[in-house]
C-alpha angles and dihedrals in degrees: 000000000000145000132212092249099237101240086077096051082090086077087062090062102063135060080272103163110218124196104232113207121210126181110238121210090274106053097251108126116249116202139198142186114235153171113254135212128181129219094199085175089064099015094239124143111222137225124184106201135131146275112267089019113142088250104041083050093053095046095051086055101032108019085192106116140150136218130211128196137185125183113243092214098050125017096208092068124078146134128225124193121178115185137105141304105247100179139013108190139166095209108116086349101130088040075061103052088045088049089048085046086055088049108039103023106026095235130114102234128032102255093207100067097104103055097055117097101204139041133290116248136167120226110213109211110204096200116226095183137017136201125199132178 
């Protein structure tokens, strides 16, 4: 199993966009582009998404999934996990889309809270393999 060398968590600290990769019914790969976040205490990645979402629905059924990062200073340097999602969990779930907000938009609060249908949850990624260029 490996860890994000920590030479890369810098990416986790700035507004850095990830593709996350989800595994549909069929098999195919969807992917999304998404905010990420980083547990260094546990190594997890971390996405904030909701309830009924595609890829909360794929990872319920197929925990497989794959991250992509590029860093937003420079575009030859990522990082690419690919593992399993361990946990999925609501609990602080909405203080961490308003953290990601601060991070990624400036603002205090997520706006978008009240036009989603469904609750907020956070998706913890244990990486089982890591890629860095």
């Amino acid at each position: 199993m490996d860890a994000i060398p920590p030479a890369f968590h810098d990416l986790f600290d700035k507004a850095t966009f990830a593709h996350f990769a989800t595994l549909l019914p069929s098999g195919v790969p969807h992917v999304t582009p998404v905010w990420v976040d980083y547990d260094a205490e546990r190594d997890h990645v971390l996405v904030n998404t909701v309830r009924g979402r595609r890829k909360e629905r794929n990872v319920s059924r197929d925990p497989r999934v794959g991250v992509s990062m590029i860093d937003p200073d420079d575009s030859y340097r990522f990082c690419s996990v690919w593992g399993e999602v361990v946990e999925m969990t609501e609990d602080g779930a909405v203080a961490h889309i308003d953290d990601l907000a601060r991070r990624y938009m400036g603002v205090d609060e997520y706006p978008n809270k009240d036009q989603e249908d469904g609750a907020r949850v956070v998706l913890h990624v244990k990486p089982e393999g890591v890629a860095t260029s």
